[in-house]
N, C-alpha and C positions, 0 to 999 in steps of 0.2 A: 504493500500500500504506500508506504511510503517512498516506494523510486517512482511513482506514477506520475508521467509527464504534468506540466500547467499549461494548458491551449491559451493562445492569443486571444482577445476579444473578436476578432474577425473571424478565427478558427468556431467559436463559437456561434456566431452569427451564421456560416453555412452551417455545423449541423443542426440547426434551428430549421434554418433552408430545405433541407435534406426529409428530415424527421415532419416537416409539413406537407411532405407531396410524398405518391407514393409512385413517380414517374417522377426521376429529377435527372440533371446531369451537373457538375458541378467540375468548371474546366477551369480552375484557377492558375495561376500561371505554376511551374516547374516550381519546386522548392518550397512552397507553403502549404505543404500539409494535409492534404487532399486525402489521406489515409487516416489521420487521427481524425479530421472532419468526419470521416463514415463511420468510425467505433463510436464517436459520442454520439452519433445521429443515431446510432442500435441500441445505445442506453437510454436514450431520448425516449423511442417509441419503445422501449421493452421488450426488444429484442433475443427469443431465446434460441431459434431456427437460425442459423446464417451461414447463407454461402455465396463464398467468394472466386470470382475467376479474372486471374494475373498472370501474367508473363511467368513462364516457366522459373525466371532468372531471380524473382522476387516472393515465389510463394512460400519459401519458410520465413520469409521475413514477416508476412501478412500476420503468420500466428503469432506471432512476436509482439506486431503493432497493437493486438489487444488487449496482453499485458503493460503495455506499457502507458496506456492510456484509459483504461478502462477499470472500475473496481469491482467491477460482477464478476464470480465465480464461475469461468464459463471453460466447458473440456471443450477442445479442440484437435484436429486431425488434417495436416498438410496429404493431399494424397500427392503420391509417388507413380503410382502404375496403375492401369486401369483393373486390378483385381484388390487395390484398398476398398475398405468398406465407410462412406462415407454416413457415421453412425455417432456423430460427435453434433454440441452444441453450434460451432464454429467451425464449416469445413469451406477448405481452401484447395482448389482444385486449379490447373496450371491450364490455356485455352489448349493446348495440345492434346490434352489426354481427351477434350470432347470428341474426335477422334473413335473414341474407343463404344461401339454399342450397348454394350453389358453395362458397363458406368454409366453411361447416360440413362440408360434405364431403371437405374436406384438413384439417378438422383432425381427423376420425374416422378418418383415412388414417392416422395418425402413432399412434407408444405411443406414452406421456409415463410419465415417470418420478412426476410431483407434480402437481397440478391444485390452484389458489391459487383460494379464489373471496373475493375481498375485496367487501366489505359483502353480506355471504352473501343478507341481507335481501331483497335482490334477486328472490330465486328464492324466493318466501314464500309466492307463490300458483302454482298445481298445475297452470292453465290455461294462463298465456302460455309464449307460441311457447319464451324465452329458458327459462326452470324445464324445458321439454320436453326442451330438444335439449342442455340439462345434465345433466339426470337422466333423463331418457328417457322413454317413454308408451307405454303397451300392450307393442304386441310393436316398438316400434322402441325397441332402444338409445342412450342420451343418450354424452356425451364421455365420462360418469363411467366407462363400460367399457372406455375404453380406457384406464384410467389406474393407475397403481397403489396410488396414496393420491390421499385427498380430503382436502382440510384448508379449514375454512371459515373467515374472518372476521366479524364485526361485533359491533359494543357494543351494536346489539339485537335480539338475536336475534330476539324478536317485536316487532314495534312496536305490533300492536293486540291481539294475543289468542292462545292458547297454537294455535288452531288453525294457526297461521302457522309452527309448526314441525316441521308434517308431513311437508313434502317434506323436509329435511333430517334427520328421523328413518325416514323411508321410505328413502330413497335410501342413509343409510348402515347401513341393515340393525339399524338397533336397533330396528324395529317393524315387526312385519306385517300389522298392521291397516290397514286401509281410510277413506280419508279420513273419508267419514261416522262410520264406528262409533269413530275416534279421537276427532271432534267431540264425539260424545255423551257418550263415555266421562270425558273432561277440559275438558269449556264448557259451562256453564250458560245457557241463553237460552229464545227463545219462538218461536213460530212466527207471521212477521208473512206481509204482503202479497209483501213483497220475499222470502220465504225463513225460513230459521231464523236468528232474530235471538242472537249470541253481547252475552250482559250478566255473565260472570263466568266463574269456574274453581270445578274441581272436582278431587278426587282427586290435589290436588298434590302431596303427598308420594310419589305412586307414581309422577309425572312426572318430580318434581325425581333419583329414584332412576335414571329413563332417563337422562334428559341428564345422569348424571356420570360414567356411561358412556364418553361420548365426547367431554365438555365442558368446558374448562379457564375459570374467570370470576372475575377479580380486581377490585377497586373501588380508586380511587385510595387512597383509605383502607387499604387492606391492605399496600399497598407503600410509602406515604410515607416510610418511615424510610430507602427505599432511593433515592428521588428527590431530585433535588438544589431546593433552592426555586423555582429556575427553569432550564428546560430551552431549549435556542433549536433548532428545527430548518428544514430547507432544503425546498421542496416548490416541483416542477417543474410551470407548466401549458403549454397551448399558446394559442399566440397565435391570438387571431382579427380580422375585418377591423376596421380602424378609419376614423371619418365624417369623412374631411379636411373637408370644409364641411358646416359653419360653427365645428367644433371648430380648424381648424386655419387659418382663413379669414388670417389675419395672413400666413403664413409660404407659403401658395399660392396668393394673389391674383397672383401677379408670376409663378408657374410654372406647369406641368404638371405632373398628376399624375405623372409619369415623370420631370419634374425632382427633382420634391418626394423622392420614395422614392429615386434615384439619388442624391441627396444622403446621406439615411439609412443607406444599403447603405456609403458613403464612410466616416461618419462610424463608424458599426459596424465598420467594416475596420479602420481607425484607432485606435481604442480596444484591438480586438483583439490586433493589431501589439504595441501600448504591454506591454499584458501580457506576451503572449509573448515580448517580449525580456528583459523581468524574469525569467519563467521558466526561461531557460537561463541566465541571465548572474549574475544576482544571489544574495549571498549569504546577504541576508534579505528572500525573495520578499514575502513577508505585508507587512513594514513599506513595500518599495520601492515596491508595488502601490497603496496608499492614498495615497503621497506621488503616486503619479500622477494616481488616480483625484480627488485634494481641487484638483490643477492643472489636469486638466480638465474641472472640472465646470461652467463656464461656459460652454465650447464643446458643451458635449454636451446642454446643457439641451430641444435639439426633441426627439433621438432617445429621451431619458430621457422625457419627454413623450408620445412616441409610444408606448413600450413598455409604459409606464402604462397608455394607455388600452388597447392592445392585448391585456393581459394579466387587466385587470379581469372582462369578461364570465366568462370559465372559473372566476376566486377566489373572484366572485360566485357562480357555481351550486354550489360548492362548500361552500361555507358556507352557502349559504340552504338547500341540505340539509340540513345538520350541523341548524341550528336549527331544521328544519321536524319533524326525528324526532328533537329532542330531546338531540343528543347532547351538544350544546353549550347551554346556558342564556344567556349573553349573551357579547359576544364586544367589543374592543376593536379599530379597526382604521386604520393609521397611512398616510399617503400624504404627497406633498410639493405635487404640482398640485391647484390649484383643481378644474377640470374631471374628474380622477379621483375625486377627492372627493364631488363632486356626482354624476356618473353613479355611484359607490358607493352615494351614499345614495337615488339614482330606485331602485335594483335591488332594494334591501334595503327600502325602505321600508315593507313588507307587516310588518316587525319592529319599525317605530318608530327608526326609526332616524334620530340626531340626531348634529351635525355640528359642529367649532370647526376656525378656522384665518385669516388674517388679517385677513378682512373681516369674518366675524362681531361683530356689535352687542355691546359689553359686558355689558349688561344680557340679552340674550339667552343670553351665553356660557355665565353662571353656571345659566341654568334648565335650558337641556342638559347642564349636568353633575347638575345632583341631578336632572333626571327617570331619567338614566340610572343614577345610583345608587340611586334609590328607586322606581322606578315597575316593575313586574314587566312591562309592558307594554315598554317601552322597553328591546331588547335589541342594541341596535348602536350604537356610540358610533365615530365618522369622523372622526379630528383630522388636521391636520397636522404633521408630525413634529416642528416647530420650535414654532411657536403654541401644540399641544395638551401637547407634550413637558416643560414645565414648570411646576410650583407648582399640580398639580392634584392631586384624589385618584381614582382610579377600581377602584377593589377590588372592587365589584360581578360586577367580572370576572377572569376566572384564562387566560382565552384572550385571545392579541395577534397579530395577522396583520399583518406591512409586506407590502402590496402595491406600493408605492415606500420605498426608504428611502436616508436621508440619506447622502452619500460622506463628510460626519464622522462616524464609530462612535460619536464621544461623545451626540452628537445621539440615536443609537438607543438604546443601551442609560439615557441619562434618560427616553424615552418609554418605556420596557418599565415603567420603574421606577414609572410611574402607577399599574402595577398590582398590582405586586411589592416594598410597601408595607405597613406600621403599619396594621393594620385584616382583612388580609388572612390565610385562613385554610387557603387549596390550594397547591400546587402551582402557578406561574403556568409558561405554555408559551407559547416567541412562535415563530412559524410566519414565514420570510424566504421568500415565493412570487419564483420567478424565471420568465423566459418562454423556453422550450425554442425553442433553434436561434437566441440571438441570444445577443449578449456579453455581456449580463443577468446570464444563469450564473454566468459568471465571477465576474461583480461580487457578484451577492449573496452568493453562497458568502464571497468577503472580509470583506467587509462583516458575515453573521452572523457569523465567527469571530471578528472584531476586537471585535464588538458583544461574543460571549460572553464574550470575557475580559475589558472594560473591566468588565460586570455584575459579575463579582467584587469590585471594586472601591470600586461603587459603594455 
C-alpha cells in the first residue's frame, strides 16, 4: 500500500473521463500515463472482471501497473500461450495470441466488467484476424460484446490517415457508416492501380465533433504546469534467451551450459535472500538495501551481465516502436556493459543510433554527441552510465531509458541529468526497465526510487 503511485490531477481527470463512458478512447500524448488512467478508471467503476490486450513487449508490465497504482486486492494472470487459462480477476493477454481459437473462445466465455485495449492503434485496420475477434465481423460477435465498457489507449490514434479510425468509431457506436462511405466522406485521395489512394482529409470539423464524443487528448503542453520537470518511472519486460557463445565465451569455456545458469539461478537466490532479510528486519529498508546492493556488486557483475542482455531484445522492440510511429522523437538510452551497448545499438541502428562508453575514440566521442544533438537523423544516443553520465549535454532528448543501471543512484540520477539540463525545454521522463521473474525487480525498483530522490537534489 504504501509504494502505490500518487496520479497527477489530470491523470485523475481522465479516469473520471474513462469510468463515465462505457465506449471511450483516451489518446493523451506518449508519457502521461495513459495506463494508471485505466487502473483508476476500474476502481472508479468497481471493476472486478478485467481484461487487457497490449503489445506483446509490454504485457507483464500491465500486471505490474495494477499494483502499482491500485489498492484493491485483485489476482491477476499475464497469459503467455494460447493454452493459459484466463481464470484471474485481471487478465492481460498480448494482441498476438488472438490469433489463437481455443483462447478466444474462453475468453468470449467470461463477462468482463472493462476491456483495456492499450495502443488501441493496433486494431486500425478492419481486416486482421486481431481488429475481428475484438470488434467482431458480420454476424460473428468480437470480445467487445461481452464487455461492458471499452476504453481505448494510444497517442495515435491514427498513425496514417483518418481512415484508421473507423473500427474504433464503428465498434463504439458513434458511426454507422460503412467503411467505404466513411472513407469518402472524411479522405481525400485518387484512384490508383493499388486501390483508392488516401493523400489528405476532408470535413474535419465534423470528424473532430465525432471523436469528442468519446475522446479525451491532452498534449504535454497542456499539462506541464502539472508535471514535475522530470518524472522517473518503472517498466516491467520479459526476458528472452541469451547467446552464451561467444557473448559469454570467458565465463563458459570451463563449464556447461547447466553449470553456467546453475551458477546464475545461485547467485539470483542470493541477492534475493540479501533483500528479503532487509525487508522484514530493517528499519530503513531503502537505505539498508543499496548498502547491500553497492557491496555486492562485484560479485554479481555475470548475473547483472546476463540480465542485461536478456532483457535488451523486449526494451529494444519497445522502443523501436515508440520511434517507428513517432511517439517518441529521439530517445536517450543508458547501460553499464559493453556488449549490451552494442547489441542496443545493432537493434536500433535503423534510427542512427550512436554510442559513448569507455572504449570509444575521443575524437569520435564528441561527433556522436553533436550528430545526436543536431542531426534529425540520429535519434538514439547509447552511453554508459559512468562514461556517458558526465560533462555532456544531451537535451535533444526529453526521453531516458536505463536498461542496466548503476547500484550507485548517484551515478543514475547524473546520467538522467544529460538531459534534464540548461537548454532543455519538456518535461524529461526516465523509464528504469527491469526483467520480470528475476531479482532485477527488486533492484530497479530501489534503484529508481533512490535515483528519484537524489534528482531532487541535483
Amino acid at each position: 500500500m504504501a509504494d502505490l503511485e500518487t496520479p497527477f490531477p489530470y491523470q485523475t481527470i481522465g479516469a473520471r473521463f474513462l469510468a463515465g463512458k462505457d465506449q471511450a478512447l483516451l489518446a493523451d500524448d506518449m508519457g502521461l500515463g495513459k495506463s494508471c488512467q485505466a487502473v483508476l478508471a476500474c476502481d472508479l467503476v468497481g471493476a472486478r472482471s478485467i481484461l487487457v490486450f497490449c503489445p506483446a513487449s509490454v504485457r507483464v508490465n500491465w500486471e505490474r501497473e495494477f499494483h502499482r497504482f491500485s489498492p484493491l486486492d485483485r489476482d491477476g494472470v499475464v497469459l503467455m500461450t494460447g493454452k493459459d487459462e484466463p481464470d484471474a480477476s485481471v487478465v492481460v493477454c498480448s494482441y498476438d495470441l488472438l490469433a489463437n481459437d481455443k483462447l478466444l473462445k474462453k475468453l468470449l466465455a467470461r463477462e468482463w466488467d472493462a476491456l483495456v485495449l492499450d495502443e488501441a492503434h493496433y486494431l486500425k485496420e478492419r481486416t486482421t484476424k486481431r481488429t475481428k475477434a475484438v470488434y467482431g465481423h458480420g454476424r460473428s460477435p468480437g470480445i467487445i460484446s461481452r464487455v461492458k465498457r471499452t476504453w481505448r489507449l494510444t497517442g495515435t490514434p491514427a498513425p496514417n490517415d483518418a481512415s484508421e479510425l473507423w473500427t474504433h468509431l464503428k465498434s463504439a457506436g458513434v458511426v454507422t457508416d460503412a467503411y467505404w462511405d466513411f472513407v469518402f466522406r472524411y479522405c481525400k485521395g485518387f484512384d490508383s492501380t493499388y486501390g483508392f489512394k488516401i493523400t489528405g482529409h476532408k470535413n474535419t470539423d465534423e470528424l473532430k465533433q465525432l471523436l469528442s464524443q468519446f475522446m479525451l487528448r491532452r498534449k504535454k503542453e497542456e499539462v506541464m504546469q502539472e508535471l514535475p520537470p522530470i518524472t522517473f518511472q518503472e517498466v516491467t519486460v520479459e526476458r528472452s534467451a541469451v547467446e552464451l557463445d561467444p557473448v559469454f565465451y570467458e565465463q563458459t569455456r570451463m563449464k556447461t551450459t547447466a553449470q553456467f545458469h546453475e551458477e546464475l539461478k545461485q547467485a539470483d537466490q542470493t541477492l534475493r535472500n540479501a533483500l528479503k532479510a532487509i525487508s522484514t528486519t530493517s528499519k530503513t529498508p531503502a537505505d539498508d538495501k543499496l548498502r547491500v546492493l553497492e557491496g555486492m556488486a562485484g560479485s554479481m557483475i555475470t548475473l547483472r551481465r546476463y540480465i542485461g542482455m536478456a532483457k535488451l531484445p523486449k526494451i529494444c522492440e519497445t522502443i523501436a516502436d515508440e520511434l517507428e510511429t513517432g511517439l517518441i522523437d529521439k530517445i536517450v538510452i543508458f547501460a553499464i556493459h559493453r556488449d549490451v551497448i552494442e547489441h542496443t545499438r545493432q537493434r536500433l541502428a535503423k534510427y542512427g543510433a550512436v554510442t559513448l562508453y569507455g572504449g570509444t575514440d575521443p575524437a569520435q566521442r564528441q561527433k556522436n554527441i553533436d550528430k545526436f544533438q543536431g542531426n534529425g537523423k540520429t535519434r538514439v544516443f547509447i552511453g554508459n552510465v559512468v562514461a556517458a553520465g558526465t560533462g555532456i549535454t544531451l537535451t535533444a532528448a526529453h526521453e531516458v531509458a536505463f536498461i542496466e543501471a548503476s547500484w550507485t543512484p548517484s551515478d543514475n540520477a547524473q546520467a538522467a541529468m544529460r538531459c534534464h539540463r540548461i537548454g532543455q525545454t519538456k518535461p524529461v521522463r526516465v523509464r528504469f526497465f527491469s526483467c520480470a521473474g528475476s531479482v532485477d525487480e527488486e533492484v530497479m525498483h530501489t534503484l529508481r526510487r533512490k535515483t528519484s530522490e537524489l534528482s531532487k537534489i541535483f
